[in-house]
C-alpha positions as CSV (number, residue, x, y, z in Angstrom):
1,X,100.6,178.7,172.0
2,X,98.6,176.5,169.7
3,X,96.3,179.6,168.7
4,X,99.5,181.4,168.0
5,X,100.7,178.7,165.6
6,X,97.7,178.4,163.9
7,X,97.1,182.1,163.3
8,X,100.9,182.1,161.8
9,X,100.1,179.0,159.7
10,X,96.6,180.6,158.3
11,X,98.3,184.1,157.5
12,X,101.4,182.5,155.8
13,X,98.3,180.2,153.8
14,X,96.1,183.6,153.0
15,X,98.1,184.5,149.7
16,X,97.2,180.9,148.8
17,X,93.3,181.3,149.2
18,X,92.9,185.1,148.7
19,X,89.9,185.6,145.8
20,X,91.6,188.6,144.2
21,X,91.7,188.4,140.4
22,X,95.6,188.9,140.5
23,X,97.3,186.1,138.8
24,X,99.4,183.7,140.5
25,X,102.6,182.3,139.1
26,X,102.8,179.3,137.4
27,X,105.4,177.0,137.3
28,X,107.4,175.8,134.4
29,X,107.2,171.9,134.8
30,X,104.5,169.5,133.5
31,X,105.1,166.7,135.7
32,X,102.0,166.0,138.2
33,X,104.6,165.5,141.1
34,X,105.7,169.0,140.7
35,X,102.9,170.5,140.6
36,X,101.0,168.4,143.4
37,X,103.9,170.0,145.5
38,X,103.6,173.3,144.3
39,X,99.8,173.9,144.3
40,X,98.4,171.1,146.8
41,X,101.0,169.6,149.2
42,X,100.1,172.8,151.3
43,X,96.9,171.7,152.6
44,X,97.0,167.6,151.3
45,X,100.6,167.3,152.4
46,X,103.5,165.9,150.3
47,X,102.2,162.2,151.1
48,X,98.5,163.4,150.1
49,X,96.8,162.2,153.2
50,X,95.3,165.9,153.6
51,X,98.0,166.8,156.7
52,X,99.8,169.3,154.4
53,X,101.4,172.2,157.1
54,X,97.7,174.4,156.4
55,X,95.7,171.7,156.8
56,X,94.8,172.8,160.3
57,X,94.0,176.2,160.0
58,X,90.9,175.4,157.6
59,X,87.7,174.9,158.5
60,X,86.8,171.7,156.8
61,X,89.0,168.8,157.2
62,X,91.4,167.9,154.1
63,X,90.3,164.9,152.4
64,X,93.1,161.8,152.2
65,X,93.9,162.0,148.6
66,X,95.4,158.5,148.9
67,X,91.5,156.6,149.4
68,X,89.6,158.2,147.0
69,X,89.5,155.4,145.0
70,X,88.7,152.9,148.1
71,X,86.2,155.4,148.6
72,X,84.5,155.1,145.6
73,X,84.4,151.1,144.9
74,X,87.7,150.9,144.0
75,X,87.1,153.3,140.9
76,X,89.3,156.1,140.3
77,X,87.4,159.5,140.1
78,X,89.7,160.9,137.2
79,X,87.5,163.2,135.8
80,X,85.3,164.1,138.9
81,X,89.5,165.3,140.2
82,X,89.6,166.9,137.3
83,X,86.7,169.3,137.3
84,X,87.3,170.0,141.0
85,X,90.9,171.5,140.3
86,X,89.3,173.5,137.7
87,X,86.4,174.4,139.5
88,X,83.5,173.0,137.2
89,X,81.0,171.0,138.5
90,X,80.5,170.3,141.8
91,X,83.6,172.1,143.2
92,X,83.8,171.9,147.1
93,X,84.1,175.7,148.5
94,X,88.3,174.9,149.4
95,X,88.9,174.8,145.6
96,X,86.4,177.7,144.9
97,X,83.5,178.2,143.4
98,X,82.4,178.4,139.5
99,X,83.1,182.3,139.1
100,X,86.4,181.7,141.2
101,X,88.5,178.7,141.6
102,X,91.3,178.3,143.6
103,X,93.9,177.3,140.8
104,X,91.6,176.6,137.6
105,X,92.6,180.0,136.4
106,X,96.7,178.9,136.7
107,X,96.3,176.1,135.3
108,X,95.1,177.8,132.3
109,X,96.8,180.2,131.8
110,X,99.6,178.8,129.8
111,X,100.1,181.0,126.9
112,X,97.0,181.2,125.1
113,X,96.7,177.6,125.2
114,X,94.4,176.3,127.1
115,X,95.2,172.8,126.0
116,X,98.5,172.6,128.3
117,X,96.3,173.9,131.3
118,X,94.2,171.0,130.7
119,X,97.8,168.4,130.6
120,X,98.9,169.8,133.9
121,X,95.8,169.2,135.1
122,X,95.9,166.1,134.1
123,X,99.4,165.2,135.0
124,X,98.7,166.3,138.6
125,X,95.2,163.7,138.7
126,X,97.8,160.6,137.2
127,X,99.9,161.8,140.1
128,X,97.3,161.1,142.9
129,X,95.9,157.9,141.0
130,X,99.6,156.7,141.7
131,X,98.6,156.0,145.2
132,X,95.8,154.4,144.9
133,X,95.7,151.3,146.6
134,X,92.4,148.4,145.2
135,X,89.5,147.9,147.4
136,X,90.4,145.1,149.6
């Protein structure tokens, strides 16, 4: 039964992680909280503690969104979140690599301005340093 559920879970989740060069929809709204729940709450979960509903059908565990500051000294990684979204950098293989990302390519394409990929972006990283809690 448990193999059942999680074949369903990963084949409702491929469309999300395919690495065909059709483009995705993007939605309208610039607020981070929208768009944490429409382009990450499925594998970090609404909460962002990395239990989203496809959380276990992948491979590597989903990092808790909601310590990476703790994790880090009590710094927020700001613009090391950033560049993972859009795939720069050192991108871990669930948000794609260089050539590919996962959603770097929606972000930015916003008619012909890059710019407002780079605000919703942005507004989804001031979304997740909302939870950050200081290093005890």
């Amino acid at each position: 039964m448990r193999f059942a559920f999680t074949a369903l879970i990963a084949a409702l989740a491929l469309p999300l992680f395919a690495q065909d060069r059709s483009p995705r929809k993007l939605i309208p709204e610039m607020d981070g909280k929208s768009l944490f729940q429409a382009y990450c709450a499925s594998c970090h979960g609404m909460d962002g503690k990395g239990k989203g509903p496809v959380a276990a059908a992948l491979k590597e565990k989903v990092p808790d969104l909601t310590t990476l500051s703790f994790r880090r000294g009590g710094k927020f990684p700001a613009a090391e979140l950033e560049k993972m979204i859009l795939g720069e950098g050192d991108a871990r293989a669930a948000h794609g690599n260089r050539e590919m990302p996962v959603w770097g390519p929606l972000f930015r394409q916003v008619q012909n301005d890059r710019d407002l990929g780079l605000v919703r972006v942005r507004s989804v990283v001031d979304y997740i340093a909302q939870w950050q809690k200081p290093k005890p």
